[in-house]
N, C-alpha and C positions, 0 to 999 in steps of 0.2 A: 180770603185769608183773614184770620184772627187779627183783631188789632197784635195782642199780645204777640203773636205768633210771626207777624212780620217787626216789631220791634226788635224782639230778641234776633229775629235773623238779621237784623240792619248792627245790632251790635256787636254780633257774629262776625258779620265783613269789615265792621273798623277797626275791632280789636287786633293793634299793632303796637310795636313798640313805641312809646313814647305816646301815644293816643288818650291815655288818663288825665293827662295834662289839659288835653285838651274838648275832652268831651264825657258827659254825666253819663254813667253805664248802671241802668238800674239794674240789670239780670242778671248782669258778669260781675258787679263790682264785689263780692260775698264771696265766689268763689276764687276771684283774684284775692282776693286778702285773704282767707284761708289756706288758700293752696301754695302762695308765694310768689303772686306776679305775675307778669308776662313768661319767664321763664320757663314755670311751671305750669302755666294753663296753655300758653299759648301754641304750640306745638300741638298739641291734640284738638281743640279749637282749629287752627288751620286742616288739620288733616278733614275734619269731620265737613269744613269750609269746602275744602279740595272736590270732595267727594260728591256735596252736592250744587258742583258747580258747574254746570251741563261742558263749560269750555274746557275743563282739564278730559273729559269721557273720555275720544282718541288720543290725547299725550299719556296717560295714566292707564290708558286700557279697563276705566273705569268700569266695577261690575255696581249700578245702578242700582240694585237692587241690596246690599248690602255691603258698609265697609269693615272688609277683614282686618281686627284685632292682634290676631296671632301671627307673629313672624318668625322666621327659623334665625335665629342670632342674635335676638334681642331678649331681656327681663321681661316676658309677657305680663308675671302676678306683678310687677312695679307699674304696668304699660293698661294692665288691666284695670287695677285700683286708682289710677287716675283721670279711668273715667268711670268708674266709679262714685269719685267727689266730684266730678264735673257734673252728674246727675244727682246726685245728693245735694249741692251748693246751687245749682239752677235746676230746682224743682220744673219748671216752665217749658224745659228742652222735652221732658217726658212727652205736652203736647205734641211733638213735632218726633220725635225717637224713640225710639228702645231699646236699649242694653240688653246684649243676650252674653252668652256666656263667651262667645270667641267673634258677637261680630255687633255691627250697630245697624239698625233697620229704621228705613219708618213705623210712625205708630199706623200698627192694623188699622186705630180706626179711620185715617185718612182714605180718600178715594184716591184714585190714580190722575184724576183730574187735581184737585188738590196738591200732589206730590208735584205735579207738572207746573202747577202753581210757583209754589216753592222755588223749586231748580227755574225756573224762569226769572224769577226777582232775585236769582242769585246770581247770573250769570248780569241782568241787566244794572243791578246795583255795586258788583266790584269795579271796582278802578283796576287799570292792569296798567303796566308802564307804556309812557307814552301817550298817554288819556291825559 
């Protein structure tokens, strides 16, 4: 895995509330100050977290292969466009995603080894309560 590519996902898992305090966020810090904070970033941040974190797969009925955007009861073009700026404000996530119109993927050009990569250092590097 990319240096860059495991940093940003090690910033991906800290980014919590109250975390800036405590620790230098070179990838997230532009789009937290753009977007409005934890508030605003961090909710999509977790979801995109959730998703590829191999432990939520059976709680979440995770579909591994892409997380769906679009939900019946919610502002999708609000829910859309904020990650939108989550890709616009960390350029670097493109390495690792891709933005489609109603879902988020890995980037094509990843192998499946790679991807496997990934969700492995994601599941191995969260904290979960009780740790």
């Amino acid at each position: 895995m990319k240096t860059t590519t495991k940093e940003l996902i090690q910033e991906i898992i800290d980014y919590l509330p109250g975390a800036k305090s405590s620790r230098t966020f070179n990838y997230l810090s532009n789009a937290d100050q753009v977007m409005g904070g934890y508030s605003e970033l961090g909710p999509y941040l977790r979801d995109i977290k959730m998703w590829m974190d191999p432990f939520y797969d059976s709680i979440l009925e995770t579909n591994i292969d892409e997380l769906q955007l679009i939900e019946e009861g919610y502002d999708n073009g609000y829910i859309y466009n904020k990650y939108i700026q989550i890709f616009e404000y960390i350029p670097e996530i493109a390495d690792l995603l891709s933005l489609n119109e109603e879902t988020i993927t890995y980037n094509s050009e990843l192998s499946q080894s790679e991807i496997d990569e990934i969700r492995t250092y994601f599941l191995e590097q969260t904290k979960r309560r009780g740790e």
